[in-house]
N, C-alpha and C positions, 0 to 999 in steps of 0.2 A: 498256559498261564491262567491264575484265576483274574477273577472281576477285581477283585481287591489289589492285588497290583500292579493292574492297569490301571486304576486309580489313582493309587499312590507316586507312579510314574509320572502321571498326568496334572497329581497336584505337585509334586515338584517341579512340572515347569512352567503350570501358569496362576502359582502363588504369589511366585516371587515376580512374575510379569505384572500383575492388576496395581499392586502398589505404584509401581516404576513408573506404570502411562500416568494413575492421579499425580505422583510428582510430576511429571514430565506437565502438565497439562496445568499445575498452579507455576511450576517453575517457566512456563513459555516466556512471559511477558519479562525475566531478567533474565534470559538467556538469548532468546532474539529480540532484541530491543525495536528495531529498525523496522522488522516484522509488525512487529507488535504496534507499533504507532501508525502504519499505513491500516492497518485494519482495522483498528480504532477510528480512525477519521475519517473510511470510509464508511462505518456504520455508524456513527456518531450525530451525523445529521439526517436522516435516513427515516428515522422513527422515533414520533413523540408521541409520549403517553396519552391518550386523553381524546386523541383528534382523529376523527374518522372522513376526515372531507379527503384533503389532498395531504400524503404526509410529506411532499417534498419542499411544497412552498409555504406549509403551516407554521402559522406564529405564535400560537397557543399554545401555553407553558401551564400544564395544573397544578403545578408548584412551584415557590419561589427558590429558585439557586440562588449559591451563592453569595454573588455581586450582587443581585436585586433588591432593591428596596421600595417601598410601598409607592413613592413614585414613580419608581420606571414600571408598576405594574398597574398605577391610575393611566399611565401615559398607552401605554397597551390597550386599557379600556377603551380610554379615549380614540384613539385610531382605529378599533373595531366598531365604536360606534358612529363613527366617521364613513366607515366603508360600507355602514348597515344604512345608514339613512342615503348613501351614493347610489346604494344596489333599490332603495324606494321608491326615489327617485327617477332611476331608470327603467325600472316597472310602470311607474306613472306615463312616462315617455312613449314608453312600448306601449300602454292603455289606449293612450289616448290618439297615437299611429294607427292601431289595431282599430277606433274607431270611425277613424277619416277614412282609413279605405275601405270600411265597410259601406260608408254614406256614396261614397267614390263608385262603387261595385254597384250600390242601388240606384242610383242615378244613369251610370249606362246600362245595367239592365230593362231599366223602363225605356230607354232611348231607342235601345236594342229590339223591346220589343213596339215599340212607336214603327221606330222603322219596317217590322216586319208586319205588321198591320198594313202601313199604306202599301208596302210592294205588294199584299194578297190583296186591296182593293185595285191597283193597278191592272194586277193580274186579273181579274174578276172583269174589270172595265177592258178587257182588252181581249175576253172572251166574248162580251156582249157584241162589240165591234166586229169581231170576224163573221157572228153570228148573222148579225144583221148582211153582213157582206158577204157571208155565206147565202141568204136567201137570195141577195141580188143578183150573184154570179149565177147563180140553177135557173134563175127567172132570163136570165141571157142567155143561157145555154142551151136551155128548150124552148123558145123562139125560133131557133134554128130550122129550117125545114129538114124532115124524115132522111133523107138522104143525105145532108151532110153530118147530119145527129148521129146517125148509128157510126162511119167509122172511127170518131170521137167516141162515143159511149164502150164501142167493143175493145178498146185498148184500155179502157179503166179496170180498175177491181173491182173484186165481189160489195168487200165495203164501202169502197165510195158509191158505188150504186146503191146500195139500201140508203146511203145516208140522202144521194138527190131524191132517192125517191120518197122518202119518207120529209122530206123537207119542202116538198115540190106539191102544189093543189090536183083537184081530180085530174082536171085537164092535162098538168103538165105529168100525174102518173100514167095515164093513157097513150099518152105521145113516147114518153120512156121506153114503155112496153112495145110499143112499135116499131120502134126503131131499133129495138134492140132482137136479137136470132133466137128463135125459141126454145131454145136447150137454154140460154142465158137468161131469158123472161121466166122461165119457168125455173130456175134455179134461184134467181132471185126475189120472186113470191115465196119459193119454200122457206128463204130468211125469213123474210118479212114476217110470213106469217107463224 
């Protein structure tokens, strides 16, 4: 078979089809009547010309229908700028919200840092106290005579010895070192020094 009538084959059958769909496709609307009005009215409210915000609950019409007349589209005006100066309004609101709890925020952060001020003097003053009571306790402990000092001293750490002995006067580092076994004396000079 040539090209040619396969062609001619194929425009006899969809010559007469192209027509037949555009009737069918202007005839729908009086042929399924019933059809025709549910899909209408569900696309009908669906999309307005003109309005890009929200098309479902928009009330913006850029033309007058029908029924309308120049008052029902001052009255339209009117109630958008009704809802415009409502939305300024509410802005102003939120402003001046936005500003209290700014002044809110600065107020306990100073408080916030008030307080952490005094707890680091706290803390400061509560280091000078141990301090001091740290020297009083070393000045009682070596007092002690040689013999009851050392099995006290041999049961402490490496640290807390450097710390009495560096806290402690000549005398009381003299007594230290005596009382304490000479692998430990001599391990703890090698801190020290």
């Amino acid at each position: 078979m040539s090209i040619k009538k396969v062609l001619k084959i194929l425009g006899y059958i969809f010559v007469p089809l192209l027509p037949m769909v555009v009737a069918i496709y202007f005839l729908f609307p009086y042929i399924n009547e019933e059809k025709h009005q549910e899909v209408a009215e569900k696309y009908s409210d669906d999309f307005v010309i003109g309005d890009s915000t929200n098309v479902m609950t928009s009330t913006f019409r850029p033309t007058a229908q029908g029924g309308d007349t120049v008052e029902d589209l001052g009255e339209d005006y009117a109630t958008m700028k009704e809802k415009m100066n409502q939305f300024q309004k509410n802005i102003e609101g939120l402003k001046t919200e936005i500003d209290s709890l700014s002044t809110v925020n600065d107020s306990l952060n100073q408080q916030l840092a008030q307080r952490d001020s005094t707890a680091n003097e706290d803390v400061i003053a509560d280091v000078e106290i141990t301090e001091e009571e740290f020297s009083k306790n070393i000045k009682s402990l070596l007092d002690l005579d040689i013999e009851s000092l050392s099995p006290i001293l041999n049961k402490m750490s490496d640290e807390q010895l450097v710390k009495i002995f560096k806290a402690g006067s000549g005398l009381q580092r003299k007594k230290l070192l005596q009382s304490l076994e000479s692998d430990r004396a001599a391990k703890l000079m090698s801190e020290v020094l």
